[in-house]
N, CA and C of each residue as an Amber inpcrd file, in Angstrom:
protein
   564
   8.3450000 -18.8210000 -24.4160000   7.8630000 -20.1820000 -24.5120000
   6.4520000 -20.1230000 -25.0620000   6.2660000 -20.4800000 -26.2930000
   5.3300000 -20.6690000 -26.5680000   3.5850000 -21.7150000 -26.2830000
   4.0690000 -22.1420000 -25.5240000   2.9840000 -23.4280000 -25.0740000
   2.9730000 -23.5730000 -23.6240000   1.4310000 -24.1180000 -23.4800000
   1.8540000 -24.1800000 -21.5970000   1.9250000 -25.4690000 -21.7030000
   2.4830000 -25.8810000 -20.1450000   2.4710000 -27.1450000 -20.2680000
   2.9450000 -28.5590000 -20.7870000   3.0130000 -27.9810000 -21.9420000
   3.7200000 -29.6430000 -22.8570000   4.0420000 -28.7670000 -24.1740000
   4.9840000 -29.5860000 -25.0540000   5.0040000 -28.6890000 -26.2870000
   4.2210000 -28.7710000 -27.6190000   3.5300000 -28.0830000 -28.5900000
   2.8930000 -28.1140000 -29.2130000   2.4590000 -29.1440000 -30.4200000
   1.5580000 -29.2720000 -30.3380000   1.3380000 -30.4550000 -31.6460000
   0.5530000 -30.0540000 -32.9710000   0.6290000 -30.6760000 -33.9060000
   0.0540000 -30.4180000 -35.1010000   0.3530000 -29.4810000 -36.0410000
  -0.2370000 -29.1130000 -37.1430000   0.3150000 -28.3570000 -38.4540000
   0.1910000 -27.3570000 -37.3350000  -0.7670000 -26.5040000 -37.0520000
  -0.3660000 -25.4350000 -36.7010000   0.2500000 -25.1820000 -35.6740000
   0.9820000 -26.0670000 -35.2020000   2.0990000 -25.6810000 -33.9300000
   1.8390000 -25.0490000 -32.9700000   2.4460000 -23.4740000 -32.6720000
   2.0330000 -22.5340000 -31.4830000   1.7050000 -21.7980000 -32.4660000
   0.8080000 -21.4410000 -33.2120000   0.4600000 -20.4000000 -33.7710000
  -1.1080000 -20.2480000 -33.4510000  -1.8740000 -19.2090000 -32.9330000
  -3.2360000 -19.3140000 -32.7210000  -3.3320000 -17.8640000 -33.3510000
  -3.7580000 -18.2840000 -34.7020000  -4.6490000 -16.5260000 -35.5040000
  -5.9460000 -16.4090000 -34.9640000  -6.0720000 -14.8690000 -34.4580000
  -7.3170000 -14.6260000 -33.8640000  -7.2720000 -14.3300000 -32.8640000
  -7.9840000 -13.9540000 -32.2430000  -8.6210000 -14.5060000 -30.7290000
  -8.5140000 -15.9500000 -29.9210000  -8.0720000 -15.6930000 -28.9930000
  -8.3340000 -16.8380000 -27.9380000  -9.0460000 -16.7260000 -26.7790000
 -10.4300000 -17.4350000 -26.5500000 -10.8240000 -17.2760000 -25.8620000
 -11.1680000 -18.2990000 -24.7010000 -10.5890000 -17.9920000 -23.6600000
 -10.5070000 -19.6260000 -22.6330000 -11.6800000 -19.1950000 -21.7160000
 -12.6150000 -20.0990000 -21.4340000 -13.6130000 -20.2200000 -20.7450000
 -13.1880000 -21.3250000 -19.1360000 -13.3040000 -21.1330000 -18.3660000
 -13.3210000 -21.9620000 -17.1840000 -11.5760000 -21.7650000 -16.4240000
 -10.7470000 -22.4740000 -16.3270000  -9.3090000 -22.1300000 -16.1700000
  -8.3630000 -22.8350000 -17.1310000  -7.4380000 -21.9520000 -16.9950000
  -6.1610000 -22.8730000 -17.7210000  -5.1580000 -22.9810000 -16.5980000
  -4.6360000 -24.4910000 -17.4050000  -4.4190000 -25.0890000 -16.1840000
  -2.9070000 -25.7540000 -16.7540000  -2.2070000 -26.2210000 -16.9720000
  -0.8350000 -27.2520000 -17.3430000  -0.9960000 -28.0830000 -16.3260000
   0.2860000 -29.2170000 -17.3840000   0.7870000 -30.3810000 -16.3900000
   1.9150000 -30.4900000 -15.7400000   2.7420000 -29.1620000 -15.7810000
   3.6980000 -29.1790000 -15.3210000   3.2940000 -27.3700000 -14.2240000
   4.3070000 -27.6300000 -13.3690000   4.0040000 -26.8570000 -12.6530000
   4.5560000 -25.2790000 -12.2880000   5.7560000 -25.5780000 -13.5880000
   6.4340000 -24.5620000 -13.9920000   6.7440000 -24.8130000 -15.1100000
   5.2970000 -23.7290000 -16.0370000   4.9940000 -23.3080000 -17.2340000
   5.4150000 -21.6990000 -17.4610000   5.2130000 -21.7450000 -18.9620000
   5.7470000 -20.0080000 -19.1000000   4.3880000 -19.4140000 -19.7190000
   4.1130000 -18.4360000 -19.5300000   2.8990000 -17.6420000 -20.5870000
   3.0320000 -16.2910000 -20.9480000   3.1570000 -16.3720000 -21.9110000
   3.6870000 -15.0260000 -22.7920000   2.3880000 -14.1530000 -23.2800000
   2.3000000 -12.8180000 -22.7600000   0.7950000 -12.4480000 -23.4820000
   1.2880000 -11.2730000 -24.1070000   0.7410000 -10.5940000 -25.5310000
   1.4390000  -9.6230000 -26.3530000  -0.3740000  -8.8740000 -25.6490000
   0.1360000  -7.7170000 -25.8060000  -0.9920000  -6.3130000 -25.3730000
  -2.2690000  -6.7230000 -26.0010000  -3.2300000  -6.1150000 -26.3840000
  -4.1890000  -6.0780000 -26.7160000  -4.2760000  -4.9810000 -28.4220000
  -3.3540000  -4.0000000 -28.3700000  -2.6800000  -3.6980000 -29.3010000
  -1.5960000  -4.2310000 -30.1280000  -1.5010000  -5.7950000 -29.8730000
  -1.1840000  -6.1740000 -30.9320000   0.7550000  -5.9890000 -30.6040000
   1.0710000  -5.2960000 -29.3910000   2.3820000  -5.1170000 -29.0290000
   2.3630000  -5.1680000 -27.5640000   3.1500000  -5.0110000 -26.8180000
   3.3340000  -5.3130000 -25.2640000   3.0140000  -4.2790000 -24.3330000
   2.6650000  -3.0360000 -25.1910000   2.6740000  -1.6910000 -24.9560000
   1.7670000  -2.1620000 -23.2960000   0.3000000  -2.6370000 -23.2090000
  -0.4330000  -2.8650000 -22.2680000  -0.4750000  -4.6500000 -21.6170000
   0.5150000  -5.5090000 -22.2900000   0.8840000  -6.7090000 -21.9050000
   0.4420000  -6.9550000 -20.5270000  -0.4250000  -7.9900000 -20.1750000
  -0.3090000  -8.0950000 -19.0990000  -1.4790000  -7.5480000 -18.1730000
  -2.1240000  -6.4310000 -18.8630000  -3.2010000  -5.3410000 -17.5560000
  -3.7780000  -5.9690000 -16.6810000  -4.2910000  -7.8140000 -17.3600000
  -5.3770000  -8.4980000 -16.3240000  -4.5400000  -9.5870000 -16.3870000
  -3.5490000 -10.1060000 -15.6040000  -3.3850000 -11.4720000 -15.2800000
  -3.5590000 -11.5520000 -14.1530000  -4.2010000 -12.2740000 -13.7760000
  -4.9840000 -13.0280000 -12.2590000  -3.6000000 -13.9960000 -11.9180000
  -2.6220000 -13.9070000 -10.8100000  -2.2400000 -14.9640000 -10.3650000
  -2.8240000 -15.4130000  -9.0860000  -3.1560000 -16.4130000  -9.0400000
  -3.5530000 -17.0830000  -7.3570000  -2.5820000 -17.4340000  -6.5290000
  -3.0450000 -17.9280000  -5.8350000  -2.2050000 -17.8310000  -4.9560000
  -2.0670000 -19.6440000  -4.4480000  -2.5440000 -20.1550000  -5.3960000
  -2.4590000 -21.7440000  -5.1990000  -1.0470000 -22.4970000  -4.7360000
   0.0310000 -22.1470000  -4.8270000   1.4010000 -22.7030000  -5.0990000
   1.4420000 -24.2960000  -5.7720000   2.7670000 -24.7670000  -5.6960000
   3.1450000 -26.0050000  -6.5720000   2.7420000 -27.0400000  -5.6700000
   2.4850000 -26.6610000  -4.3630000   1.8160000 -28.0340000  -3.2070000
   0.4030000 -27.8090000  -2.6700000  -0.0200000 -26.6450000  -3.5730000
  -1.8290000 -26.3280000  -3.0860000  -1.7610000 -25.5110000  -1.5700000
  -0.7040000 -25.3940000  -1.0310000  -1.0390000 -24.4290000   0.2020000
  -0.9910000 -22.9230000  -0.0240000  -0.2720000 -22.8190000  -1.2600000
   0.0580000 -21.4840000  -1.1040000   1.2880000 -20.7070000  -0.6050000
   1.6530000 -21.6890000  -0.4640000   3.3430000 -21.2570000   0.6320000
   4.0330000 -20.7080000  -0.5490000   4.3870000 -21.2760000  -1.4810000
   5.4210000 -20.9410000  -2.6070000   4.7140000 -20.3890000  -3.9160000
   3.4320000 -20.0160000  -3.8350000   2.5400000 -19.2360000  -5.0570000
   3.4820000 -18.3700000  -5.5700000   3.7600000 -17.7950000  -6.8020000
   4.7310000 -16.8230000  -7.2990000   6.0060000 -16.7320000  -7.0440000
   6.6970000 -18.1550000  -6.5620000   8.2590000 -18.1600000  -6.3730000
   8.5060000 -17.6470000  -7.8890000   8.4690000 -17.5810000  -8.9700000
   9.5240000 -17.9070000 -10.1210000   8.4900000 -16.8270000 -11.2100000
   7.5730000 -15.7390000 -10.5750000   7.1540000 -14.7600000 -11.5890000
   8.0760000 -13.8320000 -12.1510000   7.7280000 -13.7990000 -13.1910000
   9.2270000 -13.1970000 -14.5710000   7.9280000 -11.9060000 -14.7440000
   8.7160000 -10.6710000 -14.8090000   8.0070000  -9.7920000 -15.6990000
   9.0120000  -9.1610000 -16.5080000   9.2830000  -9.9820000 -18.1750000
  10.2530000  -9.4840000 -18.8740000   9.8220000  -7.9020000 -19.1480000
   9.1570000  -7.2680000 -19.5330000   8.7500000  -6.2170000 -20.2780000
   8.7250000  -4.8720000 -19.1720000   9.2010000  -5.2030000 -17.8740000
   8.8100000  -3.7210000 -16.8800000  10.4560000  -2.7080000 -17.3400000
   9.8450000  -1.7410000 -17.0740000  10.7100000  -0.4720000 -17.6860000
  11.3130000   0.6390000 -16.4360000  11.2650000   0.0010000 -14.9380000
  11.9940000   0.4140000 -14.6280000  12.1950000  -0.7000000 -12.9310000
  12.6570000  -0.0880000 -12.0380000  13.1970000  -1.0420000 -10.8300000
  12.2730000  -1.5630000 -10.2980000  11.7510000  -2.5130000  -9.8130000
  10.8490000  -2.7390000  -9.1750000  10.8300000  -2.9460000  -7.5480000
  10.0060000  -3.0530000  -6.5500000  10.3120000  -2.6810000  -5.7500000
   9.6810000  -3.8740000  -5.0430000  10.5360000  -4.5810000  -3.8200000
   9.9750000  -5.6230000  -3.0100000  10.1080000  -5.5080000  -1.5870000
   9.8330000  -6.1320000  -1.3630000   9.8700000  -5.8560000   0.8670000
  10.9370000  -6.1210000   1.5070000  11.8890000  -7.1860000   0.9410000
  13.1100000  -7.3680000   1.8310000  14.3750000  -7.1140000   0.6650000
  14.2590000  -6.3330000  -0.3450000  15.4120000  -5.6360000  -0.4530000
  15.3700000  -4.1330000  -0.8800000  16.5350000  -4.0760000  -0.4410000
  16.3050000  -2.2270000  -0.7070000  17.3280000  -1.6970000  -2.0380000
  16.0970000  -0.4270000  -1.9850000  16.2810000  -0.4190000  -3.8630000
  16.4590000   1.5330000  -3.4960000  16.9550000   2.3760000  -4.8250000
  17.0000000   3.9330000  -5.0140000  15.3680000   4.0880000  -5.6190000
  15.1070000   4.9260000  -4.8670000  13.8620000   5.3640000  -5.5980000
  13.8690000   6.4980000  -6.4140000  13.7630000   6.7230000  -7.4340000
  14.3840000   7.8330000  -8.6470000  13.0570000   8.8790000  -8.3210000
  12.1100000   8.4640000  -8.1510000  10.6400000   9.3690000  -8.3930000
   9.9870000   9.0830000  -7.3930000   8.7400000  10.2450000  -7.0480000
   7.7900000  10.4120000  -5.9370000   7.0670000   9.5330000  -6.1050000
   6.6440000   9.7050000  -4.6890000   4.8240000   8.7650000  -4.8910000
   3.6060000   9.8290000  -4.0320000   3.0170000  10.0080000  -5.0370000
   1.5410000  10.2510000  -3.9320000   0.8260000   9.5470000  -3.1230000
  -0.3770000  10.0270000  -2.5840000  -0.7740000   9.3690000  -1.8230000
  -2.0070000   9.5290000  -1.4590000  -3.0860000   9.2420000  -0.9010000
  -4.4240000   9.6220000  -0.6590000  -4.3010000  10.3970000   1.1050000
  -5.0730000  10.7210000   1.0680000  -5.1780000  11.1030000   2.7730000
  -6.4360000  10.0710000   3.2010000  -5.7410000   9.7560000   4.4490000
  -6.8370000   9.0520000   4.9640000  -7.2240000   9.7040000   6.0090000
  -9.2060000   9.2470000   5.9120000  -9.5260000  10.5590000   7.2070000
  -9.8450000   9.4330000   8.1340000  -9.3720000   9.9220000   9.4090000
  -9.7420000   9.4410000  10.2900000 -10.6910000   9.8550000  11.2420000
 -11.2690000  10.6160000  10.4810000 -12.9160000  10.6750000  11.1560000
 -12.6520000  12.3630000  12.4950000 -13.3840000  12.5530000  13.2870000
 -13.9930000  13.4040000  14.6060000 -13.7560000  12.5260000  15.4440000
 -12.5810000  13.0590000  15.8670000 -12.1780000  12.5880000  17.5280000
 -12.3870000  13.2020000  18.8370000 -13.7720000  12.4710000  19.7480000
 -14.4430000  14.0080000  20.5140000 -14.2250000  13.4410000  21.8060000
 -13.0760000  12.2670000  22.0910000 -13.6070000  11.7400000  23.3600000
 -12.5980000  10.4520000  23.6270000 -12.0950000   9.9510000  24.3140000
 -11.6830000   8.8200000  24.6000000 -10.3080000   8.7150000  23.8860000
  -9.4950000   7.5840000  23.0710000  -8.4370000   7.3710000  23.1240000
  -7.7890000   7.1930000  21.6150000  -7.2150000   8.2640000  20.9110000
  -6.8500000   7.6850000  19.2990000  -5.3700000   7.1580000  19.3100000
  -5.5660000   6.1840000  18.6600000  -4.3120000   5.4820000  18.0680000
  -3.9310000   5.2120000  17.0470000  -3.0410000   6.0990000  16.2350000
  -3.5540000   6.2020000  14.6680000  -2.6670000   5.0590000  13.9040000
  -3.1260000   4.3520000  12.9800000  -2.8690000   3.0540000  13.0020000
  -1.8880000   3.5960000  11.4460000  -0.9770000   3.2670000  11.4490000
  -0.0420000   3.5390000  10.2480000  -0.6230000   2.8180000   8.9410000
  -1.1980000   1.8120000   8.8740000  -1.5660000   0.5170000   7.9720000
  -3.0040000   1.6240000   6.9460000  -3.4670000   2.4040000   7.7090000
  -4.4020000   3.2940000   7.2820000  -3.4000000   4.3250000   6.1780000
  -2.3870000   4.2990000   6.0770000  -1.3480000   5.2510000   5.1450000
  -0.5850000   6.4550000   6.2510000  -0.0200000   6.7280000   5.7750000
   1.2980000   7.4970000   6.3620000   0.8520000   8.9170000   6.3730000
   0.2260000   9.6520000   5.9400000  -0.6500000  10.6690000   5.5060000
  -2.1050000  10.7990000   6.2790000  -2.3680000  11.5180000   7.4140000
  -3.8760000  11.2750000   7.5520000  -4.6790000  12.3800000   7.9280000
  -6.0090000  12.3910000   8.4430000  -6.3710000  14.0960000   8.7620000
  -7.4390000  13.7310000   9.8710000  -7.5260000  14.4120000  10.6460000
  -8.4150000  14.0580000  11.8940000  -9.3920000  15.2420000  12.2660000
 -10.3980000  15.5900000  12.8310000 -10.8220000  16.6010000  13.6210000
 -11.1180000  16.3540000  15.1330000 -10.6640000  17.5990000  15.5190000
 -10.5390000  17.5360000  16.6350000 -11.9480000  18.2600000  17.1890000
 -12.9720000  17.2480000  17.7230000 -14.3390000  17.5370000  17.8130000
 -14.5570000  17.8330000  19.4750000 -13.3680000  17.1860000  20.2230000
 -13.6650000  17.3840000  21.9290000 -12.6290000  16.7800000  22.4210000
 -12.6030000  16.8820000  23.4810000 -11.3740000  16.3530000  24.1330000
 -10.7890000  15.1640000  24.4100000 -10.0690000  14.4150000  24.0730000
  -9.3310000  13.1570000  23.4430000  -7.4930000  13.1540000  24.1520000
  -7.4510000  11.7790000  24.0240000  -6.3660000  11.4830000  24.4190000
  -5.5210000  10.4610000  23.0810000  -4.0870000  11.1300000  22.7760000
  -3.7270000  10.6000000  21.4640000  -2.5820000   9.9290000  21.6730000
  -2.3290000   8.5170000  20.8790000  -1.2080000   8.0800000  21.7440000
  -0.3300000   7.6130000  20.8390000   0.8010000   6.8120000  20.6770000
   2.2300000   6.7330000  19.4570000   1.3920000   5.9850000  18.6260000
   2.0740000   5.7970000  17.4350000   1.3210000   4.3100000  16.4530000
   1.5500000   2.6140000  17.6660000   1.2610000   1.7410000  17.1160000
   1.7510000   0.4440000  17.5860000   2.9000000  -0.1330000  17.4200000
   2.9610000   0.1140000  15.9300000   3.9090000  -0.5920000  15.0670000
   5.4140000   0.9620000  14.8000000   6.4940000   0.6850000  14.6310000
   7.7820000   1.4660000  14.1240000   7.1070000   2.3180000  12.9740000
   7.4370000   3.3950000  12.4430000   6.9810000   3.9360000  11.6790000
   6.8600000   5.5070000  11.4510000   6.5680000   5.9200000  10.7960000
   6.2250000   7.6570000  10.5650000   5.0070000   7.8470000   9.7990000
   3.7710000   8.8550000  10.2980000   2.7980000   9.5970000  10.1010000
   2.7230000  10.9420000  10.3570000   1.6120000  11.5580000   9.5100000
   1.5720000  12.7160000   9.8350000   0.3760000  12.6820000   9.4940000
  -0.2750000  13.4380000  10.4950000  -1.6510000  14.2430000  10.6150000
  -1.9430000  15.2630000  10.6290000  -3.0290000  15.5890000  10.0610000
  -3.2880000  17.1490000   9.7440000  -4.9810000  17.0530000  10.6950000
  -4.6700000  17.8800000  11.8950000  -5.7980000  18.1890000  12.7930000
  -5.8170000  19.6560000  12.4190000  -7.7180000  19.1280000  12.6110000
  -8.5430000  20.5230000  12.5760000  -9.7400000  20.5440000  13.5360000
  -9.5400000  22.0490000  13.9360000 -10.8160000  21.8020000  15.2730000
 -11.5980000  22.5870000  14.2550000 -12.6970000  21.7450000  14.9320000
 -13.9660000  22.4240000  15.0900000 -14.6940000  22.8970000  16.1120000
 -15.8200000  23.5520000  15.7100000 -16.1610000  24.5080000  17.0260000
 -16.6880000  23.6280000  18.2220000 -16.6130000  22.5340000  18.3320000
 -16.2520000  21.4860000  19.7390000 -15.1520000  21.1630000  20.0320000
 -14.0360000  22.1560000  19.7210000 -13.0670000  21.1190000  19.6210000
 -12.5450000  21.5810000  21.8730000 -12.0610000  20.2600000  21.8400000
 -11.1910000  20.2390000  22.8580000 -10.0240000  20.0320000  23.3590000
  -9.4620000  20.0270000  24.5170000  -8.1400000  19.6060000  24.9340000
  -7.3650000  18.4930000  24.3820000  -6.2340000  18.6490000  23.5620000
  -5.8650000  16.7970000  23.0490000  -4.9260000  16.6060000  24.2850000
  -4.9080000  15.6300000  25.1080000  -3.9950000  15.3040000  25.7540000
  -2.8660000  13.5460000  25.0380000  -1.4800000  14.0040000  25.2830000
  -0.6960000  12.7680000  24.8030000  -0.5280000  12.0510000  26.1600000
  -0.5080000  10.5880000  25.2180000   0.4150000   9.6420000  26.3180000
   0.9040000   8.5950000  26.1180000   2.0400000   8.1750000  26.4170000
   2.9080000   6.9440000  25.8650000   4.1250000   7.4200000  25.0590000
   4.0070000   8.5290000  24.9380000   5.2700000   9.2050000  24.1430000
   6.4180000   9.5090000  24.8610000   7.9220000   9.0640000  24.1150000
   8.8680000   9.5710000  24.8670000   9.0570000  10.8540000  25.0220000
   8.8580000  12.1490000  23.8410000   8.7360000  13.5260000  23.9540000
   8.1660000  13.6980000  23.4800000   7.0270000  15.2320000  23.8060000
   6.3690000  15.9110000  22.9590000   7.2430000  17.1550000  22.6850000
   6.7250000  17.5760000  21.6430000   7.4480000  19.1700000  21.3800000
   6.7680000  19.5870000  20.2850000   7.3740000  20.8410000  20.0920000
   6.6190000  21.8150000  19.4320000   5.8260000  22.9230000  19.6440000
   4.9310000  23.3120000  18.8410000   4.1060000  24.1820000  19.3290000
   2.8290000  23.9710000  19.9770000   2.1940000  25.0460000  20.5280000
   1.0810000  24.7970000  21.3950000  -0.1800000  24.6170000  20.7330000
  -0.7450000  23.8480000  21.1290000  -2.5130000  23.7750000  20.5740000
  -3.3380000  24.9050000  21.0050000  -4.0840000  24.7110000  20.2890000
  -5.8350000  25.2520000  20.7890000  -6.0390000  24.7880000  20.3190000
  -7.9480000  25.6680000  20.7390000  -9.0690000  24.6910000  20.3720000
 -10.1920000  25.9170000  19.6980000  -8.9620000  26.9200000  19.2230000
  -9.8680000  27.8450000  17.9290000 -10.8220000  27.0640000  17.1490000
 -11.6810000  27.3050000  16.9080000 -12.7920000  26.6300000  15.4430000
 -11.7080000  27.0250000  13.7270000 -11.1250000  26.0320000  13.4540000
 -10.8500000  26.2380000  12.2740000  -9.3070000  26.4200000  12.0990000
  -8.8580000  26.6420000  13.8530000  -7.2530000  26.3190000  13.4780000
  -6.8410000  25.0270000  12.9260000  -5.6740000  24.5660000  12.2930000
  -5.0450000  23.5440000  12.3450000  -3.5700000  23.3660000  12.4940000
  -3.0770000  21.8290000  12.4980000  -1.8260000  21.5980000  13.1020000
  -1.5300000  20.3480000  12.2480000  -0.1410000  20.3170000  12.2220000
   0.5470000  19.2270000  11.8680000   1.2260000  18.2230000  12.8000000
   0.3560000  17.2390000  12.8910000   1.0390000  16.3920000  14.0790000
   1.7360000  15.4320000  13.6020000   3.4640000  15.6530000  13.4330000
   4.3110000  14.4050000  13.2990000   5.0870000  13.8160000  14.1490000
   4.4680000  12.1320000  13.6590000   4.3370000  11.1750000  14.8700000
   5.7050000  10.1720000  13.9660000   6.6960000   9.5600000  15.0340000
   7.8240000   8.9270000  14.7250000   7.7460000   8.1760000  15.7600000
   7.9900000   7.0360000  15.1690000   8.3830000   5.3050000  16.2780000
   9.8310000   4.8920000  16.1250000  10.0370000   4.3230000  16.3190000
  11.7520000   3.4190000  16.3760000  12.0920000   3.1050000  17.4970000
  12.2290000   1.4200000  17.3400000  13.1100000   0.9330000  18.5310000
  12.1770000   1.4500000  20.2050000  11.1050000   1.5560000  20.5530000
  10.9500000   2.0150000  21.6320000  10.6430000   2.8970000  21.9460000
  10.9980000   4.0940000  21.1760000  11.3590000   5.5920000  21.2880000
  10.0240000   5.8870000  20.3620000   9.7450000   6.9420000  20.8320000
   8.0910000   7.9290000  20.5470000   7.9360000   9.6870000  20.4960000
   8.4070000  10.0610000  19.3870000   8.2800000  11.3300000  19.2350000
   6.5390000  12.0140000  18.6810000   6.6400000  12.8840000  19.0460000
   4.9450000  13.7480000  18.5300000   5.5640000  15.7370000  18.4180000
   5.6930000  15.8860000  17.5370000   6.2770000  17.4450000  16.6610000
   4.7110000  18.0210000  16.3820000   4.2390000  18.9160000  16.7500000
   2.9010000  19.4230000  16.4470000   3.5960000  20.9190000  16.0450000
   2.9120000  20.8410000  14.9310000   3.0680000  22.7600000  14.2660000
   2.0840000  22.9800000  13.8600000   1.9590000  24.2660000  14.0070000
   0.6060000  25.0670000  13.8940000   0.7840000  25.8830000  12.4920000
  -0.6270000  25.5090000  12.1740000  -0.7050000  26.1410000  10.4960000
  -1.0940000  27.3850000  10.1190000  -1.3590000  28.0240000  11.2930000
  -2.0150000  29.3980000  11.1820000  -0.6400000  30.2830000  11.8990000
């Protein structure tokens, strides 16, 4: 669709040679418009890199913002929250640190990524996520390190801790339904 909003007028129709450059917002009168953007190369190759959608919807609350977004040009499945799709390829991931834990009570929050790394600076008490889910942590003591004690878990297992300077462990943590597993393996 070439035009937002209403359809085009005058000799030059939808044709804009050049550059277009919109200052302030664009806006239509209808509330389901189409906008077609070709790359910056002149082909679709990068179509798209900066479109800003808001989150305004068709009644200003926001409730229905992006009911009816089209992305003709994606090149492979895309992936949404309430349906389930094959995933052909990996994903990486960052580690998130969750800091020197020397004391009191960790609860490692899944929303921080699925992947995380902790030190174990003193003696601490570690307990399931909140939410259903799977993490894994990679603890490392340091030369404070202390006793980790669990609690709230349906089983622990695995192997045994210390509190060597410089050992580490893999602590995998599983939720479902109620149920609370903690698998600790030792990396040395």
């Amino acid at each position: 669709m070439p035009y937002l909003g209403r359809a085009p007028v005058g000799v030059a129709g939808n044709v804009i040679e050049g550059d277009l450059k919109v200052t302030g917002q664009l806006t239509a009168e209808d509330t389901l418009f189409k906008q077609i953007l070709d790359g910056t190369d002149g082909s679709s190759s990068n179509a798209g890199d900066n479109l800003l959608i808001e989150d305004g919807g068709t009644d200003g609350s926001g409730t229905n913002a992006g009911d009816d977004i089209c992305i003709e040009k994606q090149t492979g499945p895309l992936i949404f929250a309430n349906i389930s799709n094959n995933l052909t390829k990996g994903y990486s991931t960052t580690v998130f640190d969750a800091g020197t834990k020397s004391s009191g009570v960790f609860t490692p929050n899944q929303d921080n990524g699925n992947i995380q790394k902790a030190v174990n600076g003193g003696a601490h008490t570690i307990l399931p996520t909140t939410d259903d889910c799977a993490v894994i942590i990679q603890y490392t003591n340091n030369a404070s390190a202390g006793t980790i004690t669990t609690s709230g878990f349906t089983k622990v297992d695995g192997d045994d801790l210390t509190t060597t300077n410089g050992h580490d462990f893999f602590f995998y943590l599983s939720k479902a339904n109620g149920f609370s597993l903690l698998t600790v393996k030792a990396l040395q």
